[in-house]
C-alpha positions as CSV (number, residue, x, y, z in Angstrom):
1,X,-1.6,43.3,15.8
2,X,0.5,45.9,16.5
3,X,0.4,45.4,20.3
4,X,1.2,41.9,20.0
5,X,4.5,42.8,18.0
6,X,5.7,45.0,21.1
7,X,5.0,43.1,23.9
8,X,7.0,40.3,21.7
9,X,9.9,42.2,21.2
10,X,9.8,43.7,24.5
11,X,10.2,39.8,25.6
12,X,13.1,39.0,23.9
13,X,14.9,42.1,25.1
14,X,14.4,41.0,28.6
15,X,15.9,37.1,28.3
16,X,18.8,39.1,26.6
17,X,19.5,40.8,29.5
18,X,18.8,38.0,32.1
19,X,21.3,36.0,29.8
20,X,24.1,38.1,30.7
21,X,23.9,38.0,34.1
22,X,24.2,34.3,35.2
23,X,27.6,33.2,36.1
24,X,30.0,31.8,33.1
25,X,32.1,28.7,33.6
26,X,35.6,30.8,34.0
27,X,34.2,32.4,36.9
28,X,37.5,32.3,39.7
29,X,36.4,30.8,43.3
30,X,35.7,32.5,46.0
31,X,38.2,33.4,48.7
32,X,37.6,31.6,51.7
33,X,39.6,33.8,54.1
34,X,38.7,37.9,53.5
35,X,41.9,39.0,56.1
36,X,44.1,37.5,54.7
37,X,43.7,40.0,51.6
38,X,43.6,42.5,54.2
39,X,46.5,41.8,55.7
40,X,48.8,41.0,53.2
41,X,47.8,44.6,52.1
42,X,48.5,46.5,55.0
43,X,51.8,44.7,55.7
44,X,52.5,45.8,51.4
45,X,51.9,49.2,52.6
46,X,54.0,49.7,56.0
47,X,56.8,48.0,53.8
48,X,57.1,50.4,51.4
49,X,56.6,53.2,53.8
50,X,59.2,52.0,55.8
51,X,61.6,51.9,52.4
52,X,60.3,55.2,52.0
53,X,61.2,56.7,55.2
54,X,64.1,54.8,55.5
55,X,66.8,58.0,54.0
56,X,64.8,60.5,56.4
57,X,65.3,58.5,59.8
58,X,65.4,60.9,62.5
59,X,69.0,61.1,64.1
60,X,69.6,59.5,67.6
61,X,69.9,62.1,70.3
62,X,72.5,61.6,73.2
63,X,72.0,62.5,76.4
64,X,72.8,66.0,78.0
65,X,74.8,65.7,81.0
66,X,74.1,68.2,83.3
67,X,77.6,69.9,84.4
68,X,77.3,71.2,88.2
69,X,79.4,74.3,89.0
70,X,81.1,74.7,92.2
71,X,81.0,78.2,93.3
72,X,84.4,79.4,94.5
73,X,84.3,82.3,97.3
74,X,85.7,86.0,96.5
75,X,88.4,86.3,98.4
76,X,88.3,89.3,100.7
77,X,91.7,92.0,100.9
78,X,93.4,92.5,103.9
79,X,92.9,96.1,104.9
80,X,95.7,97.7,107.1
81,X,94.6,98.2,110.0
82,X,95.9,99.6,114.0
83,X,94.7,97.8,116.2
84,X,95.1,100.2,120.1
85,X,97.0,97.8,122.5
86,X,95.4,100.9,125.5
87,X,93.2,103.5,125.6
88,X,95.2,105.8,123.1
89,X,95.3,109.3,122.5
90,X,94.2,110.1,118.3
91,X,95.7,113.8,117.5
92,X,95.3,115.9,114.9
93,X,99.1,115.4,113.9
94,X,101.8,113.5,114.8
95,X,103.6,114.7,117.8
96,X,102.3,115.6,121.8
97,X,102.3,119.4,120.7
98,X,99.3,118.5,118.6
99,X,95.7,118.7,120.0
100,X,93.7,115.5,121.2
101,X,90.9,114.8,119.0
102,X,89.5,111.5,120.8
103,X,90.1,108.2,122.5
104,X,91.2,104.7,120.5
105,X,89.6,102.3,123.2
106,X,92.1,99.3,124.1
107,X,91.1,96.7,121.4
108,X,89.7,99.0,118.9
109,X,90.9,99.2,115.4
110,X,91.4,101.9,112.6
111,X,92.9,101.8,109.4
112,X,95.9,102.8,108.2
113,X,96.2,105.0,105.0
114,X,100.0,106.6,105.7
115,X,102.9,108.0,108.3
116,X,105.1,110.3,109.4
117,X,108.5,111.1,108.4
118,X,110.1,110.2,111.4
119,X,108.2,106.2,111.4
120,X,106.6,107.4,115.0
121,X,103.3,107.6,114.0
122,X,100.5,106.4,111.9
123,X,97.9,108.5,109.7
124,X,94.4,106.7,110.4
125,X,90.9,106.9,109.6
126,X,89.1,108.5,112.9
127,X,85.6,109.6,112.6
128,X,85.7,111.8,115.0
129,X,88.6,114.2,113.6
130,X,88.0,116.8,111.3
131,X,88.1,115.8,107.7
132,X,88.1,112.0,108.9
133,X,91.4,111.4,109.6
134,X,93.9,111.7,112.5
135,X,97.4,110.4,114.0
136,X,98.1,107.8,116.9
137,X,101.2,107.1,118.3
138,X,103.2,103.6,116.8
139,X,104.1,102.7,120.5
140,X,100.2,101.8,121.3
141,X,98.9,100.1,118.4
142,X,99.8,96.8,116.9
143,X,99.3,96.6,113.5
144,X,98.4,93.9,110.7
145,X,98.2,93.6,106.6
146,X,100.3,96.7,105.9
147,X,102.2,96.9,102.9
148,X,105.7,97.0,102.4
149,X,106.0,100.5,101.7
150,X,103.6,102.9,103.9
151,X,103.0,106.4,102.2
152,X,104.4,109.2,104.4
153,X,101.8,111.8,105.0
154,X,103.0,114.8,105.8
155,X,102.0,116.9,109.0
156,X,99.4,119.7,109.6
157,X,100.9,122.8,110.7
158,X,101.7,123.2,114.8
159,X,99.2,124.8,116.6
160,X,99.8,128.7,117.1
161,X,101.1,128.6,120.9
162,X,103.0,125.1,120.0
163,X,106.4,124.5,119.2
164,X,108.2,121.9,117.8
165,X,109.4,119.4,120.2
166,X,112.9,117.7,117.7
167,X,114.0,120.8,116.5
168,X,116.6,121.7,119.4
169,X,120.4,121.7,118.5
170,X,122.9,119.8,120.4
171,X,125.1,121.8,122.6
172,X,127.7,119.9,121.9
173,X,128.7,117.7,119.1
174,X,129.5,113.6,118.9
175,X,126.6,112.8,122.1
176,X,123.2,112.2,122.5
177,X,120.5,114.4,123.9
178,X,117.5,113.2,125.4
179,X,114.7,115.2,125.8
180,X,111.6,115.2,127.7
181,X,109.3,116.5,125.3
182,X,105.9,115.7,125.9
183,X,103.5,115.3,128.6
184,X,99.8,114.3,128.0
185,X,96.8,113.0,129.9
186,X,92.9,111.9,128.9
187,X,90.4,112.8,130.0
188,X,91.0,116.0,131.2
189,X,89.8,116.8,134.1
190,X,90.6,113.0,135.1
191,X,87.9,110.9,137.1
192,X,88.3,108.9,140.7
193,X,88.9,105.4,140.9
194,X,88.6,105.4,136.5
195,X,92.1,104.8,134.3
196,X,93.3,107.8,133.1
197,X,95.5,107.4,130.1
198,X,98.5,109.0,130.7
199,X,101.0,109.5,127.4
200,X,104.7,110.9,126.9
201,X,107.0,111.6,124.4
202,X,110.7,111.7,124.3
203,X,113.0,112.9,122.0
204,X,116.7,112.5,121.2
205,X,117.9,115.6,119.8
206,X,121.8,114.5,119.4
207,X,123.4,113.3,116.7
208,X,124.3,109.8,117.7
209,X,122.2,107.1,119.2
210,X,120.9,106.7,123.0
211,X,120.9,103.3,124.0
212,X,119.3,101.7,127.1
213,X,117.8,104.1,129.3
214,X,114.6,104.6,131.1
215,X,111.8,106.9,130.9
216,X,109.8,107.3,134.2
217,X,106.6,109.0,135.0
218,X,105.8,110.0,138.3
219,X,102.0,110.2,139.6
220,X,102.3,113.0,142.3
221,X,105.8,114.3,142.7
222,X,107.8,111.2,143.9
223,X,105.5,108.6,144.1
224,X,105.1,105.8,141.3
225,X,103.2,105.5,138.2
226,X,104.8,104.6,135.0
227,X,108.2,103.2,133.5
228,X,109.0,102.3,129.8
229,X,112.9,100.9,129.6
230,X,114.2,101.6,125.9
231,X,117.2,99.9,124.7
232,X,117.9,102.8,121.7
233,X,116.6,105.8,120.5
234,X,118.0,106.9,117.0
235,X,119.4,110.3,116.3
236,X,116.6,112.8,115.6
237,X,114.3,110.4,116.5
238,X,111.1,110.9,119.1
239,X,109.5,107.5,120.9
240,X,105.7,108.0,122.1
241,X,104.6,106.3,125.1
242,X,101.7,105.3,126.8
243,X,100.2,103.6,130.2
244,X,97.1,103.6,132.4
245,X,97.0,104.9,135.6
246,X,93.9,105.0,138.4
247,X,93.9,107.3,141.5
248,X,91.8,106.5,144.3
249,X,90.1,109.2,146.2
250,X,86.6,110.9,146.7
251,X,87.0,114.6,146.5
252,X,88.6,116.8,144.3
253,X,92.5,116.8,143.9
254,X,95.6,118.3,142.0
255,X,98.5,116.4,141.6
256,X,101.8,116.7,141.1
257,X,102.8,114.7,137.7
258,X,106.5,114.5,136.1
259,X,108.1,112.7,133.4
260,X,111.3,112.2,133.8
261,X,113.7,111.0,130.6
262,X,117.4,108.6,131.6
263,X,116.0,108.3,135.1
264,X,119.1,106.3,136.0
265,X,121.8,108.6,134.3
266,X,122.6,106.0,132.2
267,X,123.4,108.1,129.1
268,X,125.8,110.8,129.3
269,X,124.2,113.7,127.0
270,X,125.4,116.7,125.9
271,X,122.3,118.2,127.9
272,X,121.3,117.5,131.3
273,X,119.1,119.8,131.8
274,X,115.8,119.0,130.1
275,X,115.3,115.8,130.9
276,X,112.6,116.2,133.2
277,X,108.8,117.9,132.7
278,X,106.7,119.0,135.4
279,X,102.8,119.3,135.7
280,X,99.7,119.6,137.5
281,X,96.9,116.9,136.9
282,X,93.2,117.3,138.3
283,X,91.5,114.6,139.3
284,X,87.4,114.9,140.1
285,X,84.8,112.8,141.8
């Protein structure tokens, strides 16, 4: 009896609960299309993250241009330079009396860092000189980029059995006095059938101006060599001059050299008498 009443009640529990799951009359349709849903969702969604995003929009970004440089060349200083117009003599100071320390070959250039007193001569870098620098004569070199005002340097002491070749005193006052001060020659002993530079100095030692004269150098007593016409030569002043001369021969020779200073007698001078200077030149194989 007691069975039967479960299993009864244990029946109407379960029609109960089949009751409540069949479908009620207010049940909406079904939806026909499922992407639609979909879609409309999605589209919901990138609109409002568009709204969203919309104040923190990234800025736009122009274009860098890139700038090319032109590189504009350093320009290089003009160094003063002396530039040998012959094979020139390079001293150790500024006058014939001093010692010849090399050769400027014709062509060759030095630079210039001063000059004398007197405007004759310039103050160059020479390797070969001691300390590094030396003189050459104005008369031989050309020169380019100096400036306006060139430093004067002033001289190295003569050398003991030297004199001074400007320091002579007029003999008489109101005239000019030339002088023939200096007679020089490279290489010593010269060579045969080779240039030998051959270089001179004169000097007026008056106290006016000497105006157009000659200065002649003779290659073996009276026969030819060299001629420099000057149209002036200041008071005080000293002129430095230079050629090339070859002699031709095979053996061993002395010869006879001479500078001579006016060789016309152009200028009348308060001196005659030293216008000429004498000496003897070897010449080898």
């Amino acid at each position: 009896m007691m069975r039967t009443k479960i299993w009864t009640s244990l029946t109407i529990l379960f029609l109960f609960l089949a009751s409540c799951n069949l479908p009620s009359g207010n049940t909406p349709p079904p939806v026909e299309n499922g992407d639609a849903i979909g879609t409309a969702v999605e589209l919901t969604t990138a609109a409002r993250m568009t709204e969203a995003a919309g104040s923190t929009a990234l800025p736009t970004v122009a274009p860098v241009s890139t700038a090319t440089f032109m590189s504009t060349p350093i320009p290089t200083s003009c160094l003063p330079t002396a530039t040998a117009t012959t094979n020139a003599n390079v001293r150790s100071g500024p006058d014939t009396a001093y010692a010849v320390v090399g050769l400027l070959s014709q062509g060759s250039a030095a630079k210039v860092l001063g000059r004398n007193d007197l405007n004759t001569w310039w103050y160059i870098e020479y390797a070969g000189a001691s300390g590094g620098f030396a003189w050459i004569a104005m008369s031989v070199v050309t020169t380019a980029c100096l400036p306006s005002n060139v430093q004067v340097m002033s001289a190295p002491p003569l050398p003991p059995t030297a004199t001074a070749t400007n320091t002579k005193e007029p003999e008489s006052a109101g005239m000019p006095d030339l002088v023939a001060s200096g007679m020089q020659y490279w290489p010593s002993p010269a060579k045969n059938n080779q240039p030998v530079s051959i270089q001179v100095k004169v000097t007026n030692s008056g106290p006016v101006a000497a105006e157009n004269f000659s200065v002649v150098w003779l290659s073996n007593q009276d026969l030819a060599g060299c001629e420099w016409p000057l149209p002036e030569l200041a008071a005080g002043a000293s002129q430095t001059l230079e050629c090339e001369f070859t002699y031709d021969g095979n053996e061993t020779a002395s010869y006879w050299i001479t500078l001579i200073v006016d060789s016309g007698d152009d200028v009348q001078e308060s001196n005659e008498g030293n216008n000429k200077r004498e000496a003897t030149l070897k010449v080898s194989p």
